[in-house]
N, C-alpha and C positions, 0 to 999 in steps of 0.2 A: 551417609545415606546408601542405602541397599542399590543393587544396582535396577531390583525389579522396581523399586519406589522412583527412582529416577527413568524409568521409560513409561512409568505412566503418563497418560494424557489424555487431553476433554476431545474425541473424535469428532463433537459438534464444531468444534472451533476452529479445528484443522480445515473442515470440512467449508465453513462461511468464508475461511480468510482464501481457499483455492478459491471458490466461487466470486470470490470481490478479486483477484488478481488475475483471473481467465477474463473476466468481466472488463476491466480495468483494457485488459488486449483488445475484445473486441470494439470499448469505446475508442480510443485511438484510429484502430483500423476505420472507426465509420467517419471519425473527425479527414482522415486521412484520403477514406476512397467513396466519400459521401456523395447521395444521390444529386445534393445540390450541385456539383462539381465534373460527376463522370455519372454516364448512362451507365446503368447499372451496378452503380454505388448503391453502399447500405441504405436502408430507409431511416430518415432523420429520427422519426420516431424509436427508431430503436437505443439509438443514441443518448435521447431522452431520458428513455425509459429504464438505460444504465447508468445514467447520471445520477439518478433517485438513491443508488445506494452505495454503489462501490468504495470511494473511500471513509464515508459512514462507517461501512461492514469494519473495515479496516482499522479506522480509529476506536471502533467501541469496544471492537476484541483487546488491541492492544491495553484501554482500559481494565478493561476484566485481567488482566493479568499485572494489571500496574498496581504498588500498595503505597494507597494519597497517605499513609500516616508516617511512611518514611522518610527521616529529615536527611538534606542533602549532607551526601559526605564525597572527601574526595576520592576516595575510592569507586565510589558510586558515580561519579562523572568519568572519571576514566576508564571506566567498562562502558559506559552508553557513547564514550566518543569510542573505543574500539566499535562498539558493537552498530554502531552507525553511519559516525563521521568516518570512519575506516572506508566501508562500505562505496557512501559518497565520493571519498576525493579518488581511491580507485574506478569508479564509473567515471568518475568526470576526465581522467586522464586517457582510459581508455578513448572518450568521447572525441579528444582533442586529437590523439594521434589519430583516431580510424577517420573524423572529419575534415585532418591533412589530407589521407591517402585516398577519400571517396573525393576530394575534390580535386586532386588529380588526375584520378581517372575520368574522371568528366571535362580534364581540362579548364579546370577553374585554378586562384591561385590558393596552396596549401597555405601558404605564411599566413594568409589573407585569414582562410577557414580556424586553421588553430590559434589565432591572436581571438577569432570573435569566441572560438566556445571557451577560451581560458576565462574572459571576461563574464560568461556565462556561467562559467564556474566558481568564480570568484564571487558571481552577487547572487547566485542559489537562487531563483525565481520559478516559480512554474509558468509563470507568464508574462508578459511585458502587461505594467499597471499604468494607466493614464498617471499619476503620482510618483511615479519612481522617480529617485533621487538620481539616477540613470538608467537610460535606458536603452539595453543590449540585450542581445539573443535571450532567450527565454533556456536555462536547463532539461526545463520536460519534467517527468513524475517524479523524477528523483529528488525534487523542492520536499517531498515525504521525510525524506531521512532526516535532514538538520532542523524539517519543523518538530519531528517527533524527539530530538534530543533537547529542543527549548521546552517544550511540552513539557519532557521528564526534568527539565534541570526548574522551570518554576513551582511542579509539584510539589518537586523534595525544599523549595523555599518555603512554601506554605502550610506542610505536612503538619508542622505542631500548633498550625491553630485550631479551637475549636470545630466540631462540627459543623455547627449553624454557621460561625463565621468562615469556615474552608467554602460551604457552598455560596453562601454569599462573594468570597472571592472569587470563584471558580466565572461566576458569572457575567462579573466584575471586567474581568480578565478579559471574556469573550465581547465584552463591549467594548472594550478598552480595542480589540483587535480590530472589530465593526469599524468602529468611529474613526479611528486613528487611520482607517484606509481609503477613507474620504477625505482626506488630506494630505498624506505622505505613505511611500511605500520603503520600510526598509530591506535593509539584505541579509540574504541567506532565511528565509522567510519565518522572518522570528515573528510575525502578526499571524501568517497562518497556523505557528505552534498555538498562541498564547489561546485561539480560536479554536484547535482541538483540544483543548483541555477539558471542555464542556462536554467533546462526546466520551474522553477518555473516562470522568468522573462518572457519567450514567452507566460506563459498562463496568466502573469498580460498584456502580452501587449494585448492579444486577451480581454480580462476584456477593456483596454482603448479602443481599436477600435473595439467593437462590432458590431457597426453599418456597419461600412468599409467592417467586412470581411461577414457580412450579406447580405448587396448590392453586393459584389464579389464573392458569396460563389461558388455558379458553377465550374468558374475556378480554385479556393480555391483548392478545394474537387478535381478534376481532378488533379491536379500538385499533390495532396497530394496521390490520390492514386496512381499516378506512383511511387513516392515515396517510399510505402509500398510497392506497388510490386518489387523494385529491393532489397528492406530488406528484404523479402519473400526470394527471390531467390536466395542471393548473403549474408544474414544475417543471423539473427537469433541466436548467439551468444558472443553477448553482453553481460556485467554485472553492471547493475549501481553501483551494490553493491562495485564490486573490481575497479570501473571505467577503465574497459576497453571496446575495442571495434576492435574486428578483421578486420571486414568490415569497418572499418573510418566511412568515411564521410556519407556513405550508412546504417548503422546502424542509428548514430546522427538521419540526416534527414529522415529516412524512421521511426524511433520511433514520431517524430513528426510528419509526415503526417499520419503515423496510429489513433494517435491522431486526428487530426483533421476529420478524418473519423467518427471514433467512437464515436465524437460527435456529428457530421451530421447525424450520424444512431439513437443515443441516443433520438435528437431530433425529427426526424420521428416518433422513437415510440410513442413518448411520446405523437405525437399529430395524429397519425392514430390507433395505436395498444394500446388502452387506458388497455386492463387487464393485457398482460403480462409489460404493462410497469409500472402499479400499483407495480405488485409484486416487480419488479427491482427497482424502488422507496423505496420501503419498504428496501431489502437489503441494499440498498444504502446510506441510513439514520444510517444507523445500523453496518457499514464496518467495524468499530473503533475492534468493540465486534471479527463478522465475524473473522478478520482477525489476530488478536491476537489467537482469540481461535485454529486456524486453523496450528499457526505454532507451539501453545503450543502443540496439538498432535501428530502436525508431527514430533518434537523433540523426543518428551516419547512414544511414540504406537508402541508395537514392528508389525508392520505391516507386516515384511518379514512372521512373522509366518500366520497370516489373507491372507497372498496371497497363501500361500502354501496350506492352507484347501478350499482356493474358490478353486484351481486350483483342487485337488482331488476331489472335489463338484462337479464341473461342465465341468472339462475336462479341457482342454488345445486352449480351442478355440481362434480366431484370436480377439474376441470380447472380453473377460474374463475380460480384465481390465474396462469396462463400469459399470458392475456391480460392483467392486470395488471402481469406481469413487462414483456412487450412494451411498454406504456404508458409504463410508468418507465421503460425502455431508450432508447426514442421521446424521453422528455421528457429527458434527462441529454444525448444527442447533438443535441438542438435546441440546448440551453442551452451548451453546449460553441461551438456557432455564432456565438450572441449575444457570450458572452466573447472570442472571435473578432476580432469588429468593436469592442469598445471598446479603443486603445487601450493605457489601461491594465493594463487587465485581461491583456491581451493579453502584454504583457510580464514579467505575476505570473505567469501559468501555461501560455503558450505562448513560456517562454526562448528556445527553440534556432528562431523565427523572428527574422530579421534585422529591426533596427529601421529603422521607414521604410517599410517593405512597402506598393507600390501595389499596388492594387486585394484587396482586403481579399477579396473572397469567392473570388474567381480562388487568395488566398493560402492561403485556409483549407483549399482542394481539395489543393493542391500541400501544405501543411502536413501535412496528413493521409500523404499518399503516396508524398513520394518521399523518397529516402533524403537527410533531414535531417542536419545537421550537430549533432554530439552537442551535449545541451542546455548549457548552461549551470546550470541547476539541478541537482542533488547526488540531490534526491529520487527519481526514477522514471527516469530516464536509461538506456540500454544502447549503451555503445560499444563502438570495437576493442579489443581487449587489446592492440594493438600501439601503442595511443597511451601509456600508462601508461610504457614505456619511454619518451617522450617527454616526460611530466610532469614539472616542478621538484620537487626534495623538499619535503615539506611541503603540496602540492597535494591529498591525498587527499580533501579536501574536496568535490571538484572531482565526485569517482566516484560 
């Protein structure tokens, strides 16, 4: 493949999955410095109102690059555990060491801190389930990584069967996820994978009918924003993580038409708003790093203490959390930096730069900006569609 065929790429896509992983920060920071909690915490609503789409965004994209007709091969699993489980058991180690060293500086015991997050590491959860088979620290967002490698290792199971029969599986699957978590939760959150497979297949089928919902988009985009709007109003509390969903049907569908919004919006930018949508480009490429880093702080940062001195700093105002958000944002792209320059690290969560790469900071500018060759990594990835026709069978690991 040419090299200019390998730097093409869908800018709408880049653009939704930066927007679902800035998104993804600022729901955290509101779960974190919420109005319920501190004067001048986010307003809950808004937290809601990120809940509607964020890892939706996420899982449909990675659909849309995912190919359901690929039968598992081993070659195919051991590029999606590089391109994943790598990813994770590096965050999680990170996690351990930095929650030994923040609880010593606080005077807490280290042994204590790194025995509970190894545990956490070990059973992969984004949250503690009334049904867990045990129950220990919760990992955080990075429960993402190993549901999305179950996600791709049951696709490429079911890849050769019929159509009708693959969707009827597909659905299958996501009940199988539903039900079964109403009685038992297992580890390393193989119900939350088996649960995205339902949005990953809606975004392989938008990948097959591009053209369909391009000619239809109008009314597309209208059903879809009614959609979000009654997960607006009637939602917002969903977790793909623990797969559930209070609102039913209204959650499901209204995660998917915010989707499909946020892609109509992604692709406006991209072709009226060409700077800010550069920059979201750039993040977007870069999500893998972004969002790893993002939950390795929010694990280990003792942040209660950084709220309690903004709030003496600057008073108790209704705004207080903004500046905060800015901080963390500030603090997540420094640290993106540092990962940069090591390295190892460098090749855990910045794949798609070439190894070898002289002058490390000169690379991490270029990293950022310019149209990269898709990554290597499975996780946060947005390539051409026209490479997929280029893909060996069995590859979808690869999307």
């Amino acid at each position: 493949m040419s090299n200019t065929a390998r730097k093409q790429r869908i800018p709408e896509l880049d653009i939704a999955r930066a927007l679902a992983v800035v998104s993804i920060i600022i729901y955290h920071t509101g779960i974190l410095f919420g109005e319920a909690s501190y004067d001048g915490g986010m307003p809950w609503d808004i937290v809601r109102f990120l809940d509607t789409f964020h890892l939706y965004v996420l899982f449909i994209v990675s659909g849309y690059l995912t190919n359901f007709d690929a039968p598992l091969t081993g070659r195919g699993v051991l590029k999606s555990a590089r391109g994943l489980l790598l990813p994770y058991l590096v965050s999680c180690l990170i996690i351990i060491g930095g929650g030994a060293i923040s609880a010593a500086l606080q005077m807490g015991d280290p042994l204590l801190a790194a025995g509970n997050w190894t545990q956490a590491a070990l059973w992969g959860a984004g949250s503690d389930h009334e049904f867990a088979l045990v129950h220990v620290l919760r990992i955080g967002g990075i429960w993402y990584l190993p549901a999305l490698f179950w996600a791709k290792l049951f696709i490429g199971l079911i890849a050769k069967l019929k159509p009708k029969a693959k969707t009827v599986m597909v659905v299958a699957l996501f009940a199988l996820s539903y039900i079964s978590g109403l009685f038992v939760w297992l580890p390393m959150s193989i119900q939350s994978g088996l649960g995205a497979i339902l949005y990953m297949y809606i975004g392989y089928q938008l990948h097959r009918h591009a053209d369909l919902v391009e000619r239809f988009r109008v009314p597309i985009v209208a059903v879809s924003a009614v959609l979000w709007g009654l997960a607006i109003a009637f939602g917002g509390k969903s977790s793909l993580s623990m797969c559930t969903y209070p609102a039913g049907i209204i959650d499901i569908a209204g995660g998917i038409g915010a989707t499909l919004c946020i892609l109509t919006i992604a692709k406006l930018m991209a072709r009226f708003l060409t700077g800010p949508a550069a920059a979201l480009e750039a993040v977007g490429r870069n999500t893998l790093a972004l969002f790893t880093i993002h939950i390795i702080e929010d694990n280990i940062t003792p942040w209660t203490i950084v709220i309690d001195i903004l709030q003496k700093t600057i008073g108790y105002k209704p705004e207080t959390w903004i500046p905060f958000l800015c901080v963390r944002l500030l603090v997540d792209a420094l640290l993106m930096g540092v990962f940069y320059l090591i390295p190892p690290l460098r090749m855990v969560f910045f794949p798609h730069v070439k190894r070898g790469a002289t002058r490390p900071i000169r690379g991490f500018w270029r990293a950022l900006g310019e149209q990269s060759a898709p990554a290597e990594s499975p996780a946060l990835e947005a390539a051409d569609p026209r490479e997929a026709a280029l893909r060996p069978r069995g590859s979808h690991f690869r999307s």
